[in-house]
C-alpha positions in Angstrom: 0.0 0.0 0.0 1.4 3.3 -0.8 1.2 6.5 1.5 -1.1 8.5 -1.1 -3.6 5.7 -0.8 -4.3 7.2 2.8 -6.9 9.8 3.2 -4.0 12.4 4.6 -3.9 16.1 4.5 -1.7 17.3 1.1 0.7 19.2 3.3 0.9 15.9 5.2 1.5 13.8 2.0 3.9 16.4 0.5 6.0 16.4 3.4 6.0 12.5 3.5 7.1 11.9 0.0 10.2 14.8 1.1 11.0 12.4 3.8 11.2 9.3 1.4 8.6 7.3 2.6 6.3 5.2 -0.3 5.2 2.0 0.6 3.5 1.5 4.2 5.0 -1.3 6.3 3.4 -3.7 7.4 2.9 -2.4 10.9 2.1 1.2 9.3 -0.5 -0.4 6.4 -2.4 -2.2 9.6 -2.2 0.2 12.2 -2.7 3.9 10.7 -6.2 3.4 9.5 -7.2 2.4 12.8 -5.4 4.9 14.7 -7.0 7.8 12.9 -10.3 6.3 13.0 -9.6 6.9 16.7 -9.2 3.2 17.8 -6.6 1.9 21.2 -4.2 -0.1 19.1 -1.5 -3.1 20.8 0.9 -3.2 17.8 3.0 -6.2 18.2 6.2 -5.3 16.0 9.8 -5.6 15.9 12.1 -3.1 16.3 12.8 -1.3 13.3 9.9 -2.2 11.7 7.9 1.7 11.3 6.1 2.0 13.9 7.3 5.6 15.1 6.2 6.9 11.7 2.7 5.0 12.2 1.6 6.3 15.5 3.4 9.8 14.7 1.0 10.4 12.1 -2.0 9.1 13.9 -1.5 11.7 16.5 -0.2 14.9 14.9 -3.5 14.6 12.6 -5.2 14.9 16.4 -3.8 18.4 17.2 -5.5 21.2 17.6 -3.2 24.1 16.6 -5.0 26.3 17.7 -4.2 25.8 21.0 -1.3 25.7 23.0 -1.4 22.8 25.4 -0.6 19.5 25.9 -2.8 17.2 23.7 -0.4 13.9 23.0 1.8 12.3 25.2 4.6 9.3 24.4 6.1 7.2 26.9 9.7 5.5 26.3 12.3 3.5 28.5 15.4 5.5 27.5 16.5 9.4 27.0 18.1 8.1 23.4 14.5 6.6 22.2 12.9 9.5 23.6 15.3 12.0 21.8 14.7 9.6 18.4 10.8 10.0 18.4 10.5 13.4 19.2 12.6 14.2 15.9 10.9 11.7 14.1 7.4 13.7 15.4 9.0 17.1 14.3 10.3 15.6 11.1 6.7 14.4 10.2 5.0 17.3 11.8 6.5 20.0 9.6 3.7 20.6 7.7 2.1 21.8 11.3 3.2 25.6 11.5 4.9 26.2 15.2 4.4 22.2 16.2 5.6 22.5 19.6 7.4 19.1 21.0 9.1 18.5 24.2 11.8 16.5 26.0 11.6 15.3 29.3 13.9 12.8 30.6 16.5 12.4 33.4 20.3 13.4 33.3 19.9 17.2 32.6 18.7 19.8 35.3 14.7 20.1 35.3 14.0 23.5 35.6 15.4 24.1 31.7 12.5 21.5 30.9 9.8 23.4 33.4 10.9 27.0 31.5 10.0 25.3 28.4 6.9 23.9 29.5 6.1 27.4 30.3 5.3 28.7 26.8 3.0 25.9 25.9 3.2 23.0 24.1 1.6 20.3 21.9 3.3 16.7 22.4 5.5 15.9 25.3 7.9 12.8 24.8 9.4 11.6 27.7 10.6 8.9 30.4 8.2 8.0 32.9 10.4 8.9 36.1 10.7 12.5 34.7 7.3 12.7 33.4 6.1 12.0 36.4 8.5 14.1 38.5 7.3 17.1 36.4 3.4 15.7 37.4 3.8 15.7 41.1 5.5 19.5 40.8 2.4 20.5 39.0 4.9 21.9 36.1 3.2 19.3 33.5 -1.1 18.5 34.0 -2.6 16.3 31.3 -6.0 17.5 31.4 -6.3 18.1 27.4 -4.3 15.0 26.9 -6.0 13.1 23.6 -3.7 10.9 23.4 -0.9 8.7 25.1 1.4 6.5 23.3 3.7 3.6 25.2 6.4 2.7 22.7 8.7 0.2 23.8 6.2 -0.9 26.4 7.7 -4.2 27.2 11.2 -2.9 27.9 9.5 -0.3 30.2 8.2 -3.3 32.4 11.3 -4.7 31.9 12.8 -1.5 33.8 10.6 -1.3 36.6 8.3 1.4 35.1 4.8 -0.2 35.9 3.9 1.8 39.0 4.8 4.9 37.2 3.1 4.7 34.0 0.1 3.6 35.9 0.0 6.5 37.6 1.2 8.8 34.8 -2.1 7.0 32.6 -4.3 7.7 35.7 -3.8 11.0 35.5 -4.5 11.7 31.9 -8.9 11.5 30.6 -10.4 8.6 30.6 -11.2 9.2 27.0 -8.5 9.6 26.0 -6.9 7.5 22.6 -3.9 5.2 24.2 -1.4 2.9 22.0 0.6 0.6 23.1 3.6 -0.7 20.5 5.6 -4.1 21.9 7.9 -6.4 20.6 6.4 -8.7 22.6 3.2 -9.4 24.4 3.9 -10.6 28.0 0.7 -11.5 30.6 2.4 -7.4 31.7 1.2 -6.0 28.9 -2.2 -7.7 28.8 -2.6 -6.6 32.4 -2.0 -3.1 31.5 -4.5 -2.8 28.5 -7.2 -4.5 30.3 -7.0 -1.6 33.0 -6.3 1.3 30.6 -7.3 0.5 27.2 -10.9 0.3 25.7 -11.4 -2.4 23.5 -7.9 -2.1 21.7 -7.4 -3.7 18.6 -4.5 -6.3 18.8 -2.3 -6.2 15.4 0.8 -8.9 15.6 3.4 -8.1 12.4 5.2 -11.4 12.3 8.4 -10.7 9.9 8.8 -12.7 6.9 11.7 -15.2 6.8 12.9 -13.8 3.8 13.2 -10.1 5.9 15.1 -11.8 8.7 18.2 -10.3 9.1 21.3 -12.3 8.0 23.6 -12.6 11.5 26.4 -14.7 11.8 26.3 -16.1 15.3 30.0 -17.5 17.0 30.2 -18.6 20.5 33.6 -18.5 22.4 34.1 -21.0 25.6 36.6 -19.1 27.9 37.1 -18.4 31.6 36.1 -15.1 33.5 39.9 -14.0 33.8 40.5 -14.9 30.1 37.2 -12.8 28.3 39.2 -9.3 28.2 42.3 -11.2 26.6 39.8 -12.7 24.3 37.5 -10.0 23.3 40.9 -8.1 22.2 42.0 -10.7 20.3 38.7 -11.0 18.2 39.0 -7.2 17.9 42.5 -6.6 16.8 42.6 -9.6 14.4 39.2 -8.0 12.3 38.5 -5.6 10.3 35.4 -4.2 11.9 34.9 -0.4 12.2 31.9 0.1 14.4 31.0 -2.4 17.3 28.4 -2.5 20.0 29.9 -4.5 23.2 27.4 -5.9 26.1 28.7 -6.4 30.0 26.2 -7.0 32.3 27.2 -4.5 35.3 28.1 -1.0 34.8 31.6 -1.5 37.1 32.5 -4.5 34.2 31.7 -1.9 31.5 34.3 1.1 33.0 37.2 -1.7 33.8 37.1 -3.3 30.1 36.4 0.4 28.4 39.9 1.2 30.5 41.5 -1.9 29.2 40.8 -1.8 25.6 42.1 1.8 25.7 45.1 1.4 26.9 45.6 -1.8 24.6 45.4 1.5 21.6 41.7 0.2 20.6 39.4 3.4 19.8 36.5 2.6 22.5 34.0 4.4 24.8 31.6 3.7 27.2 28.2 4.5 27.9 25.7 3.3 31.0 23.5 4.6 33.7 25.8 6.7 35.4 26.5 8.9 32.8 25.3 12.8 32.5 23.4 13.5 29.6 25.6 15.6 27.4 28.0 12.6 28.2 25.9 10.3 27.1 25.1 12.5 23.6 28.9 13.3 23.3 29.4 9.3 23.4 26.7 8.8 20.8 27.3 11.3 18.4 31.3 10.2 18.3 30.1 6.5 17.9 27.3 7.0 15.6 30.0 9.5 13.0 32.3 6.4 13.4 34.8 8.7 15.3 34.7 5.7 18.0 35.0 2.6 16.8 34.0 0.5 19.8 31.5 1.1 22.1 30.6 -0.8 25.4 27.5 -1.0 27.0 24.5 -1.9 29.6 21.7 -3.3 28.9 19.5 0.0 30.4 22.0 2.2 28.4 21.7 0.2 25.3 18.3 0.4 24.9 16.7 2.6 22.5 19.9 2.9 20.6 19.7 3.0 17.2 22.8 2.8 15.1 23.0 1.9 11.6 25.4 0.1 10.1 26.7 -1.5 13.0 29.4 -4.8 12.2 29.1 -6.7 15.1 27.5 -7.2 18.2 29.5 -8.7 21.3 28.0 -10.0 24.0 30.9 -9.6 26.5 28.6 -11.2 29.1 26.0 -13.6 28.4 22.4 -12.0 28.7 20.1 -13.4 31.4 17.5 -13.9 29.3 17.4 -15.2 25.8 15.1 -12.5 25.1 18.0 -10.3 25.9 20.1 -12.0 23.6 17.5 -11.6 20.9 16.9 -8.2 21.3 20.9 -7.6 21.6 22.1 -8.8 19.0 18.9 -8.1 16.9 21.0 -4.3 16.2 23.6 -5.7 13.7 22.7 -7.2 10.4 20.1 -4.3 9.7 19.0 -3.0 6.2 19.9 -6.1 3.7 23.4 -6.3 5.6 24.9 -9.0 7.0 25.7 -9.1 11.0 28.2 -10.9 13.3 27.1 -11.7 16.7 29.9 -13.0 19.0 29.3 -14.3 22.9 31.8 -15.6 25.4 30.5 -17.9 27.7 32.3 -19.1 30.5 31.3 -22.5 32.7 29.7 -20.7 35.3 27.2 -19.2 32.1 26.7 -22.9 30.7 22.8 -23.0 32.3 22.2 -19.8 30.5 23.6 -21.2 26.9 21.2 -24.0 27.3 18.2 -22.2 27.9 19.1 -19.9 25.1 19.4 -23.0 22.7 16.3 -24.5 24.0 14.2 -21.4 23.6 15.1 -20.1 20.5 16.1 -23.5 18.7 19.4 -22.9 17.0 21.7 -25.1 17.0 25.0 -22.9 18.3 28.1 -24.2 18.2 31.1 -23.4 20.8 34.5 -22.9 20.3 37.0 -22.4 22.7 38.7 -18.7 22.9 42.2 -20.2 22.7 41.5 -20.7 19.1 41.4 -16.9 18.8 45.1 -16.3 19.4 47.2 -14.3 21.6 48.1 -10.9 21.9 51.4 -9.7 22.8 52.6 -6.4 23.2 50.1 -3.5 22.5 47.4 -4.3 19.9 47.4 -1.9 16.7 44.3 -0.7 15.9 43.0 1.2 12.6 43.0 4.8 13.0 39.3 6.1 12.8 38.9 8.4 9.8 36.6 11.2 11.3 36.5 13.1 14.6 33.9 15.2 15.9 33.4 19.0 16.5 30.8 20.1 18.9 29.2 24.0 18.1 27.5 25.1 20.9 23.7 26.1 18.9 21.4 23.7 17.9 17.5 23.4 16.9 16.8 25.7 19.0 19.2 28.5 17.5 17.8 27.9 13.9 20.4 25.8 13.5 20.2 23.0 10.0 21.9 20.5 8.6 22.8 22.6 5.6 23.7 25.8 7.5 26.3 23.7 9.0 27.3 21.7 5.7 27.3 25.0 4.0 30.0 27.1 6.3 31.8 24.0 6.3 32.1 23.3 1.9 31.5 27.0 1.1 33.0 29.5 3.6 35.8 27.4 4.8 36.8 25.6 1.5 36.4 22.0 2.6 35.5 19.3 0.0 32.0 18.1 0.9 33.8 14.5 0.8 35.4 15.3 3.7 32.5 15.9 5.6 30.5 13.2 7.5 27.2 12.9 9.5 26.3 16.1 11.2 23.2 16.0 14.2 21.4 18.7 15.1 20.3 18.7 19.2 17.8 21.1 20.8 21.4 23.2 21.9 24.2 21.5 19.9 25.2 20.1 17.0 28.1 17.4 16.4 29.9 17.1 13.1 32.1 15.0 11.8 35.1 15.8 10.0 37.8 13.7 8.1 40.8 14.0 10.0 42.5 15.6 7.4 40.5 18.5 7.1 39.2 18.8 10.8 42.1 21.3 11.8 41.2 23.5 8.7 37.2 23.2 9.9 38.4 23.9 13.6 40.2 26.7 12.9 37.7 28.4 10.9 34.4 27.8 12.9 37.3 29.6 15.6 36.8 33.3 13.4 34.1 32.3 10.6 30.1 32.8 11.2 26.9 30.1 10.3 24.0 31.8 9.3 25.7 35.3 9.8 26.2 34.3 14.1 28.9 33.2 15.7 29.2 30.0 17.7 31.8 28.7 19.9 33.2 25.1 18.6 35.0 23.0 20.2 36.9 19.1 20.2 34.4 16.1 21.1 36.9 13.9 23.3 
């Protein structure tokens, strides 16, 4: 089914075809018809599979313009999903003159979100402990709410987020519109619709076998003191620029982030401890391929969405074989092939064997010796960008092609040379081939974007 098959507004359908879109997903075909026939929807989809665009749609044709208050809400597990479908709302929602969406999520002082709140707005997207932080303070009410959205609602179980969004829904009409989107459909998520949904239609996209994604799976027998010497040996014998590594504790992450750094590897870290312009400085270097490693939790790692990513390690086996599913679910995305490693150790043998009864496949182990040793300091590939932060953002006016612009036009620099560059509410990372990065440093030091000056500086 193609988009102009569904009875949108021109402006709506202009803006879509801009954005690329043509044929519906599956999840999209199924679900927007009933979402703007006003309907409570389960969708039952994978990852990846359209969903933001389908209930993005179904409630920015909901808003009333015409006044300034809060009239949708979305619910996520982690800041990074939250940051991902409120720009994926704005994107859509261009065609809606002075479309006002918020942030509100943990890691970053409140009282910049309640001076936001102040002026009005149409769609807040947020984390349920902030949300409801803001709710008890009285700086967010959900009187006019139309409609509430739970995306990623079984992770948000999954994180201890029941009470909360149970009291975040209680608080919003009782006729209001809710959607819930899951991967999966646990007795947690039936419990929760039963209380706060009114006869919700249940759509399950099951994807085809021949949309599977193609992921090499290896499995690595070794023993606890052995996995760092192992997981550098996988990585300094292969050619793999951009890979997402799994520990189980946050202490495990720092100590083999430390490790792999001083071995010369290009790495970083990211987990629950972490300030939010950490976490986005992290990010933005890992998803411009200025870091070629990255290690993470679980609760960190969800929500992240990272193309092109060539492997996923699973440092530490997952508790769950839903975990390992879900983990290694993030490589072998758009029609490329993944690699999915895991080191098991003895103690980790129960775990192995659940995973191979639940999900069937037949996984062979070898043992890590077979890997190799390392001696001496490992040589790594040098990462061909780094990253320059400039301190403006959405909120400063700041595009894309303002930046892209100053960078090929005033300051000379082939447009080759240039890599991705993301746009925040208050900063904006670009990356630059380290040939050229000095050149763009030096003029973003003097030069102007849009006319303005902006203060630049390294990402480390």
């Amino acid at each position: 089914m193609d988009f102009a098959q569904l009875k949108l507004p021109p402006a709506l359908q202009k803006v879509i075809a801009a954005i690329g879109y043509s044929r519906l997903t599956p999840v999209q075909e199924r679900c927007i018809p009933l979402l703007l026939d006003g309907n409570d929807v389960i969708g039952q989809a994978k990852t990846g599979s359209g969903k933001t665009a389908a209930f993005a749609i179904g409630l920015l044709e909901n808003i009333d313009m015409g006044s300034r208050t809060i009239q949708a809400l979305v619910l996520c597990p982690t800041r990074e999903l939250v940051t991902q479908v409120a720009d994926q709302i704005r994107k859509i929602g261009r065609y809606l003159p002075n479309l006002q969406v918020r942030t509100i999520y943990g890691g970053r002082p409140a009282h910049f979100e309640r001076r936001s709140l102040e002026h009005g707005v149409h769609i807040i997207v947020g984390t349920p402990g902030r949300v409801l932080d803001h709710l008890g303070r009285g700086t967010l009410q959900f009187s006019t709410v139309k409609t509430v959205v739970l995306d990623e609602a079984d992770r948000m179980l999954e994180m201890g987020f029941r009470e909360k969004i149970e009291e975040i829904l209680s608080n919003t009409p009782s006729h209001r519109q809710t959607a819930l989107f899951s991967a999966t459909y646990p007795p947690t998520i039936e419990a929760l619709s039963r209380r706060f949904q009114k006869s919700p239609v249940h759509i399950v996209v099951e994807t085809p076998a021949s949309e599977m994604p193609e992921i090499e799976q290896r499995l690595f027998r070794c023993n606890q003191e052995g996995k760092a010497d192992a997981l550098l040996a996988f990585l300094t014998t292969r050619r793999l620029d951009s890979v997402l590594v799994f520990c189980n504790f946050k202490v495990r992450v720092d100590e083999l982030a430390t490790k792999l750094s001083k071995a010369g590897l290009s790495v970083d870290r990211i987990h629950g401890d972490l300030e939010q312009h950490e976490r986005e400085r992290v990010m933005a270097k890992f998803r411009n391929h200025s870091t070629r490693i990255l290690i993470a939790t679980d609760v960190a790692g969800r929500g992240l969405d990272i193309a092109g990513l060539d492997a996923v390690i699973n440092f530490d086996m997952p508790s769950e074989p839903e975990q390992y599913v879900h983990r290694i679910g993030r490589t072998g995305r758009a029609g490329l092939k993944g690699l999915a490693v895991t080191f098991v150790t003895d103690a980790e043998g129960p775990k192995l064997e659940r995973l191979r009864e639940i999900t069937q496949l037949r996984l062979e182990i070898k043992p890590a010796a077979s890997l190799g040793v390392v001696k001496g300091k490992a040589l790594a590939p040098q990462m061909p960008m780094t990253t320059l932060s400039i301190l403006g953002g959405r909120k400063s006016k700041l595009r894309a092609g303002d930046i892209l612009g100053a960078i090929t036009g005033d300051a000379g620099i082939p447009g080759d040379q240039v890599g991705k560059i993301e746009i925040q509410d208050r900063v904006s990372f670009v990356a630059i081939a380290r040939p050229s990065a000095k050149t763009a440093y030096a003029y973003f030091q003097q030069g102007k974007i849009k006319g303005r000056r902006f203060q630049v500086e390294w990402v480390k």
